[in-house]
C-alpha positions in Angstrom: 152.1 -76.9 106.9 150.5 -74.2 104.8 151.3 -74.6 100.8 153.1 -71.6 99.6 152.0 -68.3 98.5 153.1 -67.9 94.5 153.3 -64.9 92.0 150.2 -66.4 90.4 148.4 -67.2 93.4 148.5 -63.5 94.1 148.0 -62.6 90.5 145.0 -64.9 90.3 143.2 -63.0 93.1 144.8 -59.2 91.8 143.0 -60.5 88.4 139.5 -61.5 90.5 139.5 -58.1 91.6 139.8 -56.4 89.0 136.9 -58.4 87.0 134.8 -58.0 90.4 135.2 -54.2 90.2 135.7 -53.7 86.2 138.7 -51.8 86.3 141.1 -52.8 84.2 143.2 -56.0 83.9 146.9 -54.5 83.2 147.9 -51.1 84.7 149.7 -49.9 81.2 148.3 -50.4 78.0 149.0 -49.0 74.4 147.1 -45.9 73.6 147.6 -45.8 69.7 146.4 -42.0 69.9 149.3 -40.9 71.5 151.3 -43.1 70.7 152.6 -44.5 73.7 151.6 -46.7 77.0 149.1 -45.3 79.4 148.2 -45.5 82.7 144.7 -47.7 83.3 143.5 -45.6 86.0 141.6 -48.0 88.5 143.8 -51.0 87.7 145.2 -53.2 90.6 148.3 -54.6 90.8 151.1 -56.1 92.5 153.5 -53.9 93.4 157.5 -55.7 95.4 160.0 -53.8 97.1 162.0 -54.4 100.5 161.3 -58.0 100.2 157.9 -58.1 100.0 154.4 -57.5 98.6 151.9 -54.6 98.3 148.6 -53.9 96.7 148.5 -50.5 94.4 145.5 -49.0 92.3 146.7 -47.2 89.6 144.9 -43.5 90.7 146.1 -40.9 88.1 147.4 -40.7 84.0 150.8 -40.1 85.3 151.4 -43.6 87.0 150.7 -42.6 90.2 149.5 -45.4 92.9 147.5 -45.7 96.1 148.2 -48.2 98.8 144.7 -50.3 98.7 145.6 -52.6 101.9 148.0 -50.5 105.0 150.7 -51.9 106.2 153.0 -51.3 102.9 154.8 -54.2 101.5 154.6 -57.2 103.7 155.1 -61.0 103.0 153.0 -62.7 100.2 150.7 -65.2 102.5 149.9 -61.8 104.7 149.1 -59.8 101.7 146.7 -63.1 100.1 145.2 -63.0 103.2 143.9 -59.3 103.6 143.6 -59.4 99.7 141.1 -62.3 100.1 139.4 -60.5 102.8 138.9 -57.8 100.9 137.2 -59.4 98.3 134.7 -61.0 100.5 134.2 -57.7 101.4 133.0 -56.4 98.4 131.5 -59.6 97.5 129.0 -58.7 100.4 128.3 -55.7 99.8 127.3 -56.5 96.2 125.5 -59.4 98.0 123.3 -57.0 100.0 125.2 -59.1 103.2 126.4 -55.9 104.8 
């Protein structure tokens, strides 16, 4: 049987891909300029609802998201799977593989 798919087994790869593409590491952060939290546009992130598990960019200042990976929020081993496929993927394009 298959070990099970933890928080920090999705946050470990959600943190991989965001060092792989150098976006940022949290989606909000303090901006001491305005005075308030910001969006980190580019940032991945874990997004739950309905039970289940989704990949989100962060895509604007306001907050606003993009689903990376279709199929909306889906059980956590399906969503390390195509999160670890996409990774290879962009680890072979940087490669030169593709």
């Amino acid at each position: 049987m298959a070990d099970r798919i933890t928080e920090s087994d999705l946050k470990g790869l959600c943190d991989r891909l965001n060092r792989l593409t150098n976006s940022p590491m949290v989606p909000y952060a303090f901006d001491p300029v305005k005075d308030k939290h910001c969006a980190q546009i580019g940032n991945y992130h874990i997004s739950h609802a309905y039970g289940g598990v989704c990949l989100h960019r962060m895509c604007n200042d306001g907050g606003g998201v993009q689903t990376v990976l279709m199929g909306g929020h889906v059980p956590k081993r399906e969503l390390y799977e195509r999160m670890y496929a996409f990774i290879r993927g962009i680890e072979s394009a940087k490669d030169g593989a593709l």
